[in-house]
PASEBA-1860 file (N, C-alpha, C; in nm, 3 decimals):
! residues 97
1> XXXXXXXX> -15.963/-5.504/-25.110/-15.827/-5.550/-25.135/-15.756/-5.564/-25.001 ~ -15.674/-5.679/-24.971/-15.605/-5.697/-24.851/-15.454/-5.598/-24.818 ~ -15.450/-5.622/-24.708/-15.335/-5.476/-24.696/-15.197/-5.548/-24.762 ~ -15.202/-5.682/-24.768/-15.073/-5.712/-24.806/-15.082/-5.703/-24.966 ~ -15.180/-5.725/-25.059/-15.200/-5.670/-25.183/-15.185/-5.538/-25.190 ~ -15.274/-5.454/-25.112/-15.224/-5.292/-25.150/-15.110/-5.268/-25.131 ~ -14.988/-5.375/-25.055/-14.828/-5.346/-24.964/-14.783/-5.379/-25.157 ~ -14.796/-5.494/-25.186/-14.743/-5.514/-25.282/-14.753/-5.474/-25.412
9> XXXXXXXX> -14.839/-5.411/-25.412/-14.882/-5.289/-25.571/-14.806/-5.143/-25.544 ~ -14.793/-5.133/-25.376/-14.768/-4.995/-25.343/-14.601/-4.959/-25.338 ~ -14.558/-5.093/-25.343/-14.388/-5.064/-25.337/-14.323/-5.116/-25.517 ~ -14.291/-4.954/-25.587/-14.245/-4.988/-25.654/-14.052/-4.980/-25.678 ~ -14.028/-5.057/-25.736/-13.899/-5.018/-25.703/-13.780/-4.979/-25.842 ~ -13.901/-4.907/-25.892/-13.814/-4.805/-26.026/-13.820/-4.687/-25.964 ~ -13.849/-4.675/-25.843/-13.856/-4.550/-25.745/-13.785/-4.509/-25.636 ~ -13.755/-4.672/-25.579/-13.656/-4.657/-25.475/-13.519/-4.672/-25.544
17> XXXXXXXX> -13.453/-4.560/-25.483/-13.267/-4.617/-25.506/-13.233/-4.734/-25.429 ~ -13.113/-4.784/-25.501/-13.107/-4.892/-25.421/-12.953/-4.929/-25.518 ~ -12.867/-5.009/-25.405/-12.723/-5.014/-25.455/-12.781/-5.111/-25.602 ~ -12.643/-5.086/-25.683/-12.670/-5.152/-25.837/-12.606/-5.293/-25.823 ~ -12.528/-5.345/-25.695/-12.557/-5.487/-25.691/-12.650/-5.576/-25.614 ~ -12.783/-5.492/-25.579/-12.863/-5.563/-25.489/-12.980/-5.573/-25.629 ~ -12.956/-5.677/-25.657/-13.023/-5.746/-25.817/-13.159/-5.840/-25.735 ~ -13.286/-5.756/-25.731/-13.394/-5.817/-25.707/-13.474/-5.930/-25.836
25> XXXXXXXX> -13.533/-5.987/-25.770/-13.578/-6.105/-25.873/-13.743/-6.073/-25.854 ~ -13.808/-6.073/-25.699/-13.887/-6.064/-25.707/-13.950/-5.989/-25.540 ~ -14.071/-5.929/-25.514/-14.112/-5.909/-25.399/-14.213/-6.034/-25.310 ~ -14.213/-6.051/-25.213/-14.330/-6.130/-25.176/-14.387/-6.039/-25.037 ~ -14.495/-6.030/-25.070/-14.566/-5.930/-24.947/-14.699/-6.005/-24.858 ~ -14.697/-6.004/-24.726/-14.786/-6.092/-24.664/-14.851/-6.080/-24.548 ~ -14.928/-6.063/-24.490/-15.029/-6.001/-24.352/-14.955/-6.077/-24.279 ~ -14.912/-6.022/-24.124/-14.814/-6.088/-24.043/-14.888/-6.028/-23.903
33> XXXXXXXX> -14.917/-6.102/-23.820/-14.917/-6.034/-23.661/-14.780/-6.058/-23.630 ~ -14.755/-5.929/-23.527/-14.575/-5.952/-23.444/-14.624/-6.005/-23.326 ~ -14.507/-6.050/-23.247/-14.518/-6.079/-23.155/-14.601/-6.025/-23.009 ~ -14.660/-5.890/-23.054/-14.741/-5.836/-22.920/-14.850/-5.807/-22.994 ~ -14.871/-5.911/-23.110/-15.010/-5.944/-23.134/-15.045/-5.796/-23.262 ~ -14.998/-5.686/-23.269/-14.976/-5.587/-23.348/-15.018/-5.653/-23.521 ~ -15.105/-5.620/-23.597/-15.089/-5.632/-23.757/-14.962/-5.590/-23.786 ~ -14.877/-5.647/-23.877/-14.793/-5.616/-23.957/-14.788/-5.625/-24.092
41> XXXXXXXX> -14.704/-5.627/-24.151/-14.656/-5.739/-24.291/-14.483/-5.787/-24.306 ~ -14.514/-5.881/-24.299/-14.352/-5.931/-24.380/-14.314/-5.903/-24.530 ~ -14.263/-5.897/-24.601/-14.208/-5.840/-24.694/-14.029/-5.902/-24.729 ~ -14.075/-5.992/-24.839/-13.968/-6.096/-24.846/-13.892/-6.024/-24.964 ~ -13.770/-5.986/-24.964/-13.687/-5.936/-25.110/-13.620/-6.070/-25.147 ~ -13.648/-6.105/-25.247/-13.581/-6.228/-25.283/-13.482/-6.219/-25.396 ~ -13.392/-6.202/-25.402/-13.244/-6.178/-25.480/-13.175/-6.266/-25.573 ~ -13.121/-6.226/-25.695/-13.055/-6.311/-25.782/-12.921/-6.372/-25.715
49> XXXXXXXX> -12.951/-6.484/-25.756/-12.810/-6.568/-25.660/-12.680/-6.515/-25.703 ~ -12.649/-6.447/-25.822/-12.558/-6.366/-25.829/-12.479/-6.285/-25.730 ~ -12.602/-6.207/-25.621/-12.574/-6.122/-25.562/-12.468/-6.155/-25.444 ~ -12.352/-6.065/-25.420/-12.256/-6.113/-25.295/-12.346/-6.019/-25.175 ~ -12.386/-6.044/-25.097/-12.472/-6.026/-25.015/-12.327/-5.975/-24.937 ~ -12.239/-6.001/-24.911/-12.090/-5.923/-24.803/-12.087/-5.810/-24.884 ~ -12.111/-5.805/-25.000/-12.012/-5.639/-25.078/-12.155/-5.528/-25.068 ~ -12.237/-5.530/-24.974/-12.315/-5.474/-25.011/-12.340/-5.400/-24.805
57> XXXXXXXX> -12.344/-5.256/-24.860/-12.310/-5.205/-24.706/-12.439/-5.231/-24.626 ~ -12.432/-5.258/-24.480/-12.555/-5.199/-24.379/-12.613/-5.098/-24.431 ~ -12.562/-4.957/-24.402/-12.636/-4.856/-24.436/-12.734/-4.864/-24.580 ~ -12.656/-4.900/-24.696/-12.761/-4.949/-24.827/-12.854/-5.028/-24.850 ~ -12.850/-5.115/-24.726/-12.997/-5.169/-24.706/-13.064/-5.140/-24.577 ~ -13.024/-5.016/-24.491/-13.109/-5.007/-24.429/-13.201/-4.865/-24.471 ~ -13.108/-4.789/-24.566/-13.175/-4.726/-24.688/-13.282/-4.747/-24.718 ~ -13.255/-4.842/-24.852/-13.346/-4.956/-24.926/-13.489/-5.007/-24.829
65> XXXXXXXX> -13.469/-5.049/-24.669/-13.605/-5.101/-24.605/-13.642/-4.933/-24.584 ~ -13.558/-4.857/-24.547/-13.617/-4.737/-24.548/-13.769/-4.690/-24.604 ~ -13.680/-4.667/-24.740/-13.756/-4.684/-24.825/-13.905/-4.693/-24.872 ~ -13.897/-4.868/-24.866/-13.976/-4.939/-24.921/-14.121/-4.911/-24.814 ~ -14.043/-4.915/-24.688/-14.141/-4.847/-24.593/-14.171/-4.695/-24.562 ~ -14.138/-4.632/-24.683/-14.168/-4.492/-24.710/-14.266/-4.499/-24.810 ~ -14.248/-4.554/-24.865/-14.347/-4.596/-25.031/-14.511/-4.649/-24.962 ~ -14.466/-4.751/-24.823/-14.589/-4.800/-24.782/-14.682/-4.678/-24.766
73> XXXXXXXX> -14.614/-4.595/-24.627/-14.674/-4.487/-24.585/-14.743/-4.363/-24.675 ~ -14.667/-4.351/-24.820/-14.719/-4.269/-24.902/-14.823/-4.315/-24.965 ~ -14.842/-4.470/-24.950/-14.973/-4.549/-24.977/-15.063/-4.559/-24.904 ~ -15.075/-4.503/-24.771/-15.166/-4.483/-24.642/-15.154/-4.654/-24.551 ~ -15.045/-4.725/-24.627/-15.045/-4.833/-24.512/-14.923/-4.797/-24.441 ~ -14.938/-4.808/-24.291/-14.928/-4.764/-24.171/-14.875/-4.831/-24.073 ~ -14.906/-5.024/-24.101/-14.845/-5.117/-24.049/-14.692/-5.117/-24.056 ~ -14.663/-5.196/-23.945/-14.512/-5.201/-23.955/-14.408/-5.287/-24.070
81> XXXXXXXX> -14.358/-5.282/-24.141/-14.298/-5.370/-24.231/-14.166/-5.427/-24.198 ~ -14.200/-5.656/-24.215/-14.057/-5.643/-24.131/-13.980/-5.694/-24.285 ~ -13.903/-5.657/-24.262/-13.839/-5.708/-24.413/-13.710/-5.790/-24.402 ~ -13.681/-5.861/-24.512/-13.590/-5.973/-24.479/-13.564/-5.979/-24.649 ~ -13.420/-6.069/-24.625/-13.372/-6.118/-24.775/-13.314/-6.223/-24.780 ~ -13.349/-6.291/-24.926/-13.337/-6.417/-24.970/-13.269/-6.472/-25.079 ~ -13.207/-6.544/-25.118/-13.215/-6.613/-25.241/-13.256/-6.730/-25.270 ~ -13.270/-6.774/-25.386/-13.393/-6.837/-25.403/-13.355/-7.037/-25.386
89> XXXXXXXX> -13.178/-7.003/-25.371/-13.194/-7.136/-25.290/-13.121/-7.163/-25.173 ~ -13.182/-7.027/-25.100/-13.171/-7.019/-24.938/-13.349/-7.078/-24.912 ~ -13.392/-7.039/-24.955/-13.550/-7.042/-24.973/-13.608/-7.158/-25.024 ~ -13.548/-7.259/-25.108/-13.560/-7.408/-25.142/-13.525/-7.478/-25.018 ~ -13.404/-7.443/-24.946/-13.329/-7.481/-24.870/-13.438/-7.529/-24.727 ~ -13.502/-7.371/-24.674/-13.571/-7.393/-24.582/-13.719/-7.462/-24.650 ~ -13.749/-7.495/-24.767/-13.879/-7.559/-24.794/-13.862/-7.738/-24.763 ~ -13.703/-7.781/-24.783/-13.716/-7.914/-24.798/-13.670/-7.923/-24.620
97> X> -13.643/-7.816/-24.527/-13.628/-7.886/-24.382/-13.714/-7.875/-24.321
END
């Protein structure tokens, strides 16, 4: 199994707290080298367009990546996780430029 499959079976998120207006839709998890050549994974949170992305603090999502990269490590993956967020037509947006 690839590490970005075991990333994405291994983060569940009826486990992590997480503020009650950061309304996930879905995860996308993916093998990434960084820039000094390092394995990583990216790790896309992709969000209901509902969500006001301003009413929602720094600290609660730096929690939340906390987290999710706590869940990795209790899964024995070890790589760095970069994480980022989306909605899904911020994400149409960059497919048609």
């Amino acid at each position: 199994m690839s590490v970005d499959q075991k990333a994405q079976d291994a983060i569940d998120l009826n486990v992590i707290s997480m503020p009650p207006e950061l309304r996930i839709l879905r995860l996308e998890v993916e093998d990434y080298t960084d820039s000094g050549g390092e394995p990583a994974l990216r790790v896309l949170v992709v969000l209901d367009e509902s969500v006001d992305v301003e009413s929602i603090s720094g600290q609660a999502i730096g929690d939340f990546k906390s987290a999710i990269r706590a869940q990795l490590r209790e899964h024995g993956i070890t790589v760095f996780a970069y994480i980022s967020f989306a909605k899904p037509s911020e994400l149409a947006e960059t497919d048609e430029g």
